[in-house]
MDAnalysis code that builds the backbone (N, CA, C; Angstrom):
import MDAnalysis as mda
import numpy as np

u = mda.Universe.empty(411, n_residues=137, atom_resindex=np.repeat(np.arange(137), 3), trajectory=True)
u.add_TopologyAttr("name", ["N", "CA", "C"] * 137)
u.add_TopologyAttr("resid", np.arange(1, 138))
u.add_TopologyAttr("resname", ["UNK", "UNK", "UNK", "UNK", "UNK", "UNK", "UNK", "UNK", "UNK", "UNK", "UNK", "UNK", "UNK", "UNK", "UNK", "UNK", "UNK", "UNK", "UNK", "UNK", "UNK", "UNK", "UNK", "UNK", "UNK", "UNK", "UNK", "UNK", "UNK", "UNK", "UNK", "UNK", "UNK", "UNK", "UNK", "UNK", "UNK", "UNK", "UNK", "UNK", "UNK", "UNK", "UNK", "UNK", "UNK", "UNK", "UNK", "UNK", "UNK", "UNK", "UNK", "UNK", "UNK", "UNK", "UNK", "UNK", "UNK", "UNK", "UNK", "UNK", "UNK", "UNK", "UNK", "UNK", "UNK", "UNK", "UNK", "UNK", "UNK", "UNK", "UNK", "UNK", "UNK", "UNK", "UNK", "UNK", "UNK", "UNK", "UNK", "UNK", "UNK", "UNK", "UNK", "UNK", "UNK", "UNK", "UNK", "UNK", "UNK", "UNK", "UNK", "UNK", "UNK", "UNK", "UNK", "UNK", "UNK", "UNK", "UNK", "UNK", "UNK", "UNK", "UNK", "UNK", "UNK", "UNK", "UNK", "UNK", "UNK", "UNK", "UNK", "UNK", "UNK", "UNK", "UNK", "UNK", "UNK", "UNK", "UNK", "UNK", "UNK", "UNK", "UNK", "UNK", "UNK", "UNK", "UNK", "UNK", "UNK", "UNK", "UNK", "UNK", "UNK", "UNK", "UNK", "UNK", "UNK"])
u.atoms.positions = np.array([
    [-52.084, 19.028, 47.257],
    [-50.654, 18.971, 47.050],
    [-50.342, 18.076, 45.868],
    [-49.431, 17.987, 45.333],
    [-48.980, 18.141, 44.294],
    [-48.469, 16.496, 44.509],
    [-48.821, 15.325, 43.868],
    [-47.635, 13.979, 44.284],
    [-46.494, 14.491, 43.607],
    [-46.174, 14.809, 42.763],
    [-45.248, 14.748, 41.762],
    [-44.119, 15.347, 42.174],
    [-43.944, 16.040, 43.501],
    [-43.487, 17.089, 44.370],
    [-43.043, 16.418, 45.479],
    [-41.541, 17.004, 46.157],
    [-41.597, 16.449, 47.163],
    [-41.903, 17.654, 48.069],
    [-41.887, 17.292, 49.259],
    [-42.309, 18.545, 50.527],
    [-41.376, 18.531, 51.181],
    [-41.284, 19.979, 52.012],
    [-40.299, 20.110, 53.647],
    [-40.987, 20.453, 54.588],
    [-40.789, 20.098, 55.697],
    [-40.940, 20.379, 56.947],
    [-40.568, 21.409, 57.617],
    [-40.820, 22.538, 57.768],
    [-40.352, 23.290, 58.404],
    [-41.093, 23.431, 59.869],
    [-40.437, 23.296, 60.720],
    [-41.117, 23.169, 62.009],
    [-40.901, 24.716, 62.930],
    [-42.023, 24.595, 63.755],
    [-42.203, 25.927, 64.425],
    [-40.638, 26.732, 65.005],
    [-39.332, 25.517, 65.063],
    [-38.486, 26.170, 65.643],
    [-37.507, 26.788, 64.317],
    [-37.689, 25.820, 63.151],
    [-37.282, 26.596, 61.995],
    [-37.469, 27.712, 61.716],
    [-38.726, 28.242, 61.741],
    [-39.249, 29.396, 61.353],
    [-38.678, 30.556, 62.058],
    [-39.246, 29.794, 63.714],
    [-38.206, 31.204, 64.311],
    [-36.340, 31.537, 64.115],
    [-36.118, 30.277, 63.422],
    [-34.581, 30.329, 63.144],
    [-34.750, 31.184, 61.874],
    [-35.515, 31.120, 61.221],
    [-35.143, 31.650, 59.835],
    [-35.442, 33.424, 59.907],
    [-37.293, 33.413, 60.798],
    [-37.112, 35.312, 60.913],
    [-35.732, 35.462, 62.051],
    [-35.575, 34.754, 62.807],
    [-34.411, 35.699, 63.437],
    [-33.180, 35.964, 62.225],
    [-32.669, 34.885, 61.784],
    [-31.753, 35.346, 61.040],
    [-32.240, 36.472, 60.355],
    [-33.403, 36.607, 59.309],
    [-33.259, 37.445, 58.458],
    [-33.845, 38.536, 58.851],
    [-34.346, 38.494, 60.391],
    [-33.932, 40.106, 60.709],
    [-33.168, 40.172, 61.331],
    [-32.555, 39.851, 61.826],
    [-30.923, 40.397, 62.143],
    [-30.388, 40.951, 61.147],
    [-29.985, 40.383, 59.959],
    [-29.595, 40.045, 58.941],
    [-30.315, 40.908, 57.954],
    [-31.142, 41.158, 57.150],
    [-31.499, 41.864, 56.139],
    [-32.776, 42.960, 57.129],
    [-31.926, 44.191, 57.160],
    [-32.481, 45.151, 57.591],
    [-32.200, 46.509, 56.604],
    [-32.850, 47.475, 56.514],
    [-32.963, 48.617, 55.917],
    [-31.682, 49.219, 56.214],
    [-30.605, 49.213, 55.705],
    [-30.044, 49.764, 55.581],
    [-28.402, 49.963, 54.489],
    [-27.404, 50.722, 54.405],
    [-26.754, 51.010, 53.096],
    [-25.962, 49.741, 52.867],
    [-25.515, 48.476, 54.155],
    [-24.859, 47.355, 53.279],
    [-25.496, 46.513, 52.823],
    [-26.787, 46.390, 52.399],
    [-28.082, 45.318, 52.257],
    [-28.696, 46.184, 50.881],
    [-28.167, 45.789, 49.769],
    [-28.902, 45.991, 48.864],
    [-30.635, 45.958, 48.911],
    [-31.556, 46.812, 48.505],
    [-32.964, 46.647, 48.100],
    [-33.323, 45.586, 47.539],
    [-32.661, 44.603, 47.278],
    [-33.441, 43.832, 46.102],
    [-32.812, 42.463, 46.992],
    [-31.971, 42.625, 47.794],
    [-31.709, 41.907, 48.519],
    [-32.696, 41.432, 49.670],
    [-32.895, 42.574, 50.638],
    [-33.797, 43.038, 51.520],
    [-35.360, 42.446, 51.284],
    [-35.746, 43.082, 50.140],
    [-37.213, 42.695, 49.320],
    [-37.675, 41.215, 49.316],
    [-36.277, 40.921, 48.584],
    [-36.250, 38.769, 48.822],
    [-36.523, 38.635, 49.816],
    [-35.426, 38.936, 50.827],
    [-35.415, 37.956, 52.391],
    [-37.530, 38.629, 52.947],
    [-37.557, 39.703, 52.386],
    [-39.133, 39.895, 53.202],
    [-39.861, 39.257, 52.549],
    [-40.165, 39.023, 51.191],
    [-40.641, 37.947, 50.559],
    [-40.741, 36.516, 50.904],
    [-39.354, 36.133, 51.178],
    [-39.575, 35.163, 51.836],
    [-39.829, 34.343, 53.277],
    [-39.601, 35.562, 54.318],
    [-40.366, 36.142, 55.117],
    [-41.768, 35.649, 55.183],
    [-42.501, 36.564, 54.365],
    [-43.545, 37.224, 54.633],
    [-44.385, 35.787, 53.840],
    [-44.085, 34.894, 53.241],
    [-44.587, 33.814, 52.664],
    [-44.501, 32.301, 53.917],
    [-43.387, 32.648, 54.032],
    [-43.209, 31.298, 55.272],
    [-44.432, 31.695, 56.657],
    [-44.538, 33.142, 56.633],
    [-45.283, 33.467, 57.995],
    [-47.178, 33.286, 57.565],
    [-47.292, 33.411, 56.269],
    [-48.632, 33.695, 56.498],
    [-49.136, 32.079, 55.977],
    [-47.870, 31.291, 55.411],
    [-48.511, 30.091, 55.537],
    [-48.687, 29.341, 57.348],
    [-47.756, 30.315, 57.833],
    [-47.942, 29.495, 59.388],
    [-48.854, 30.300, 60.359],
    [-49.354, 31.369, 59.491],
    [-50.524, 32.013, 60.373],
    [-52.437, 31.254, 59.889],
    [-51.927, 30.739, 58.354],
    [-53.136, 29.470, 58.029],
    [-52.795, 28.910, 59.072],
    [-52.066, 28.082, 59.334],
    [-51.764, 27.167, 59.828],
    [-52.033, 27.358, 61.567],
    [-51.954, 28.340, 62.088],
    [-52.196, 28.545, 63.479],
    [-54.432, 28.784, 63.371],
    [-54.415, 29.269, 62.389],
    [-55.741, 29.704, 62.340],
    [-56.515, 28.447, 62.309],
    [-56.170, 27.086, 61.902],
    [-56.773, 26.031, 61.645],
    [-57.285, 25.263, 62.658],
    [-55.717, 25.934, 63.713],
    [-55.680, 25.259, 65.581],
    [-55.078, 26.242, 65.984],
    [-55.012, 26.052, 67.361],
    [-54.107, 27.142, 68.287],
    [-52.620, 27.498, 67.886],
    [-51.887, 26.081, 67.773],
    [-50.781, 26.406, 67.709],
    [-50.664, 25.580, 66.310],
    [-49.385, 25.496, 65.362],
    [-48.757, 24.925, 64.570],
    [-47.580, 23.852, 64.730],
    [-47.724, 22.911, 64.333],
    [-47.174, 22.295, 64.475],
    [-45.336, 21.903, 63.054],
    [-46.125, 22.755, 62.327],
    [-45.148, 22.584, 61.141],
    [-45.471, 22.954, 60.129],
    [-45.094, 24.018, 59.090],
    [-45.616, 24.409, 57.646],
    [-44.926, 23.599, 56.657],
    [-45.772, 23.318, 55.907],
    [-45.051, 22.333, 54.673],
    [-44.529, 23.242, 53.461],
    [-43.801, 23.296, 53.108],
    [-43.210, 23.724, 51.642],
    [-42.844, 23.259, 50.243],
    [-42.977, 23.436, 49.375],
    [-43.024, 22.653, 48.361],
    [-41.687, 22.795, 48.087],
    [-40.720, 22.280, 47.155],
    [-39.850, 21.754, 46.756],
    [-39.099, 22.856, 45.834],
    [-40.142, 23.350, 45.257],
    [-39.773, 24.751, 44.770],
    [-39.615, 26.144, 46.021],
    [-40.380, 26.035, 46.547],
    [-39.943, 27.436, 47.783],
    [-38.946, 26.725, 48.451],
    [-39.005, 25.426, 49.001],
    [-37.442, 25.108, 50.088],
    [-36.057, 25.363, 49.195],
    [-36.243, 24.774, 47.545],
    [-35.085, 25.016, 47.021],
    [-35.093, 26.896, 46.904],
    [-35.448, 27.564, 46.766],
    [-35.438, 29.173, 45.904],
    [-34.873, 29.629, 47.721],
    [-35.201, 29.327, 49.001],
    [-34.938, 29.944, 50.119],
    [-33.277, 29.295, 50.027],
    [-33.157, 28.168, 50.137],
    [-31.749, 27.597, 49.630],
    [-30.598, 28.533, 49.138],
    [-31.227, 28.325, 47.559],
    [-30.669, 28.976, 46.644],
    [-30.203, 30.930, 47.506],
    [-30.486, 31.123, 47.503],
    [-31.116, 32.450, 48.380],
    [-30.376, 32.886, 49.525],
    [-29.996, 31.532, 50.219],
    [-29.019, 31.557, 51.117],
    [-27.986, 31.563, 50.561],
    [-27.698, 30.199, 49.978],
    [-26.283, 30.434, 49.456],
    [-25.452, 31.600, 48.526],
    [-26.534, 32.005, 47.810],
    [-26.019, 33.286, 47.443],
    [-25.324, 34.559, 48.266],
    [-26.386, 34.562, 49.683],
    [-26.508, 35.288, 50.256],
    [-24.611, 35.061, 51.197],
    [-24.503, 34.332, 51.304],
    [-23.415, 33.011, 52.105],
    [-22.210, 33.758, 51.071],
    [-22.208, 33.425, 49.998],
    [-21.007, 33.451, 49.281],
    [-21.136, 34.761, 48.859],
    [-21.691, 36.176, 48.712],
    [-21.766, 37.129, 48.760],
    [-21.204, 37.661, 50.002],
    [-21.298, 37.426, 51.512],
    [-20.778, 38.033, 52.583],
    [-19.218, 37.422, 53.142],
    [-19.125, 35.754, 52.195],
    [-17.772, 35.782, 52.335],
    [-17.121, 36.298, 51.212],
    [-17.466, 37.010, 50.407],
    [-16.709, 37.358, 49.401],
    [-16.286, 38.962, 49.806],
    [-17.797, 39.841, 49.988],
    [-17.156, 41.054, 51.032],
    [-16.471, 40.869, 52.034],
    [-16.874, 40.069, 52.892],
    [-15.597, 39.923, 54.291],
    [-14.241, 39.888, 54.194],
    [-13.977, 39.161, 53.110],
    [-12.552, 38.868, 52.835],
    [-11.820, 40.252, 52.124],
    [-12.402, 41.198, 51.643],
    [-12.192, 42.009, 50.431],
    [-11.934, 43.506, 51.240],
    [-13.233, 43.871, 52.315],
    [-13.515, 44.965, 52.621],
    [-13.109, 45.258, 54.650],
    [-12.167, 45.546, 54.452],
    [-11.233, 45.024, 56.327],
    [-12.033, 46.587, 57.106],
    [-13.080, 47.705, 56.676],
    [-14.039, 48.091, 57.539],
    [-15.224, 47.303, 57.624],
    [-15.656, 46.336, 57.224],
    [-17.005, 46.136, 57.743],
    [-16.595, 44.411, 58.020],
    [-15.502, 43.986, 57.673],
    [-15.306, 42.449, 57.784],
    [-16.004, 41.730, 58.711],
    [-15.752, 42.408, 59.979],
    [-16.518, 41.795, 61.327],
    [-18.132, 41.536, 60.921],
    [-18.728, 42.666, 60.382],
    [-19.740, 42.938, 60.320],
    [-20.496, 41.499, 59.202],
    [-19.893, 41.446, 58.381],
    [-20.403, 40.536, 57.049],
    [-20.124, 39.431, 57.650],
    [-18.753, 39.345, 58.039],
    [-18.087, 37.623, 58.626],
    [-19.505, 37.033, 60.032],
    [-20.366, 38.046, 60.596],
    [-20.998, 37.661, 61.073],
    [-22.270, 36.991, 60.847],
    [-22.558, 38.265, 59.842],
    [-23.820, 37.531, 59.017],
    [-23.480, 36.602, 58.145],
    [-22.142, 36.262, 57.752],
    [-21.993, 34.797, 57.324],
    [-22.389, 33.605, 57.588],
    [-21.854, 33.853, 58.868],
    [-21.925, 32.627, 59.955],
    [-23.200, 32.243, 60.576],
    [-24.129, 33.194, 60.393],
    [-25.032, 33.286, 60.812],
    [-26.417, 32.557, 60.033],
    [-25.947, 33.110, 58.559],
    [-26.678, 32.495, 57.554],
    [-26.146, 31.026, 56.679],
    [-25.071, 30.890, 57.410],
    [-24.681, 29.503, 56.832],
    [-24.918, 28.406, 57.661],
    [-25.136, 28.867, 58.823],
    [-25.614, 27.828, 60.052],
    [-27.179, 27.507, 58.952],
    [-27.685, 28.946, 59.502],
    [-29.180, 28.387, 58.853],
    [-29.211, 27.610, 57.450],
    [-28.595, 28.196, 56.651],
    [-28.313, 26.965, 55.188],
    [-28.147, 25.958, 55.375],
    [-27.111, 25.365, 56.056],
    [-26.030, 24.212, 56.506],
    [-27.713, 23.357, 57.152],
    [-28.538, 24.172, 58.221],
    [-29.289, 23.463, 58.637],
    [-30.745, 22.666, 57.960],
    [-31.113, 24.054, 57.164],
    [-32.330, 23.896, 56.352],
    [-31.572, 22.810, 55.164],
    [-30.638, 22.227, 54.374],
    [-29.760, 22.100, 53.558],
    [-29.990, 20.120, 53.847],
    [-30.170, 20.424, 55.153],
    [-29.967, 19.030, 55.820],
    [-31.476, 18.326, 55.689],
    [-32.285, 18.976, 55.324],
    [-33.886, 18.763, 55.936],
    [-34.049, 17.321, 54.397],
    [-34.623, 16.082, 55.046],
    [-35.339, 14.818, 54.346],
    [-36.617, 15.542, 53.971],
    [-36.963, 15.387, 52.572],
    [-38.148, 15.258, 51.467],
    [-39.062, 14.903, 52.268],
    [-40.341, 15.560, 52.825],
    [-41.391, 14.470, 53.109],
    [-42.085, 13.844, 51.601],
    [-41.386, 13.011, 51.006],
    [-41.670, 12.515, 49.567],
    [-42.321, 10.551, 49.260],
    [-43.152, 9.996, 49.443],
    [-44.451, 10.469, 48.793],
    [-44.903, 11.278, 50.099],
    [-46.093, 12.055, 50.104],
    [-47.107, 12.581, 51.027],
    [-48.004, 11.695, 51.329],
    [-48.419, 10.401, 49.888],
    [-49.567, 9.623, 50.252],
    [-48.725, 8.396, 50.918],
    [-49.395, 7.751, 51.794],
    [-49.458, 6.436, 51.993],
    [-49.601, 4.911, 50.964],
    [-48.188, 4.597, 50.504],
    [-48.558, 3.539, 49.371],
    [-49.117, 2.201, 49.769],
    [-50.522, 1.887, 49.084],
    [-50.871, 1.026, 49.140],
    [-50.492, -0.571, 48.587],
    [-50.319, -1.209, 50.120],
    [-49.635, -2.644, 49.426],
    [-50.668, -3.914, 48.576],
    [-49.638, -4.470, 48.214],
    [-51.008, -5.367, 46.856],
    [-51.901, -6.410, 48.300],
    [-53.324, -6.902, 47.958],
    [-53.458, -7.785, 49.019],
    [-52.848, -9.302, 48.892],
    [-52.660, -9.539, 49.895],
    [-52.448, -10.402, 49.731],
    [-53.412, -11.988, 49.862],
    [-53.416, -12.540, 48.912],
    [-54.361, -13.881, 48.642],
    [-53.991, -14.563, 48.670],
    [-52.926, -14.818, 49.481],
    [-52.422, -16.937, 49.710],
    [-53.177, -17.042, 50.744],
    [-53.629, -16.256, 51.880],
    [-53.776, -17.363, 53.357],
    [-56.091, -17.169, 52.582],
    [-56.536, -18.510, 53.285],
    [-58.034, -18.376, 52.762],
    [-58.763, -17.365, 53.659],
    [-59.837, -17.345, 52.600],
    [-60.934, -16.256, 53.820],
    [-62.287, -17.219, 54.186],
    [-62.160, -16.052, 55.626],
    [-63.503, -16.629, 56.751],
    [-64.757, -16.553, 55.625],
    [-65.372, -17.486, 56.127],
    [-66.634, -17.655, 54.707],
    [-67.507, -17.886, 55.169],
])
């Protein structure tokens, strides 16, 4: 890992927060753009197979780490996604219900992931020794 980087935590209950949303949420079909869809499986399909290393190492997982660049781009990703379904909701009064849901749905998860502390350094900083008290000799 990278020092220069900070990390996230995404923990086993994140994950299942994040595929539920985005299958609920980005499924095959005509209000979900392709390129829309493609992302959310992308990012998907990246969060899962780092937590299937991660189960393979031990039984279970305890937490996948992410670098600073994938937590921000899933972010980013949301919020787009966020201000895209309140922008249809408000605009389009057949599917309003429909978008206003997956709003809410994906802004929880933003709002939550949004909140997550840097695990930043990763290493343990070493303190200077200290040489006032004498040594056993």
């Amino acid at each position: 890992m990278n020092p220069n980087l900070k990390y996230y935590e995404y923990t086993p209950k994140d994950c299942e927060k994040l595929n539920q949303a985005f299958s609920s949420v980005f499924v095959l079909h005509d209000l979900i753009p392709l390129s829309v869809f493609f992302k959310a499986q992308g990012i998907l399909t990246t969060i899962n197979s780092i937590a299937k290393n991660k189960k393979e190492e031990k039984d279970t997982f305890k937490a996948v780490i992410l670098s600073e660049n994938i937590h921000q781009y899933i972010l980013f990703f949301l919020d787009e996604e966020v201000r895209e379904f309140r922008s249809i909701a408000s605009c389009i009064e057949t599917e309003k219900s429909q978008f206003s849901e997956w709003h809410d749905v994906l802004k929880e998860l933003y709002d939550q992931l949004k909140s997550k502390e840097p695990l930043h350094p990763l290493y343990k900083t070493l303190l200077p020794r200290d040489n006032s008290s004498p040594r056993a000799g």
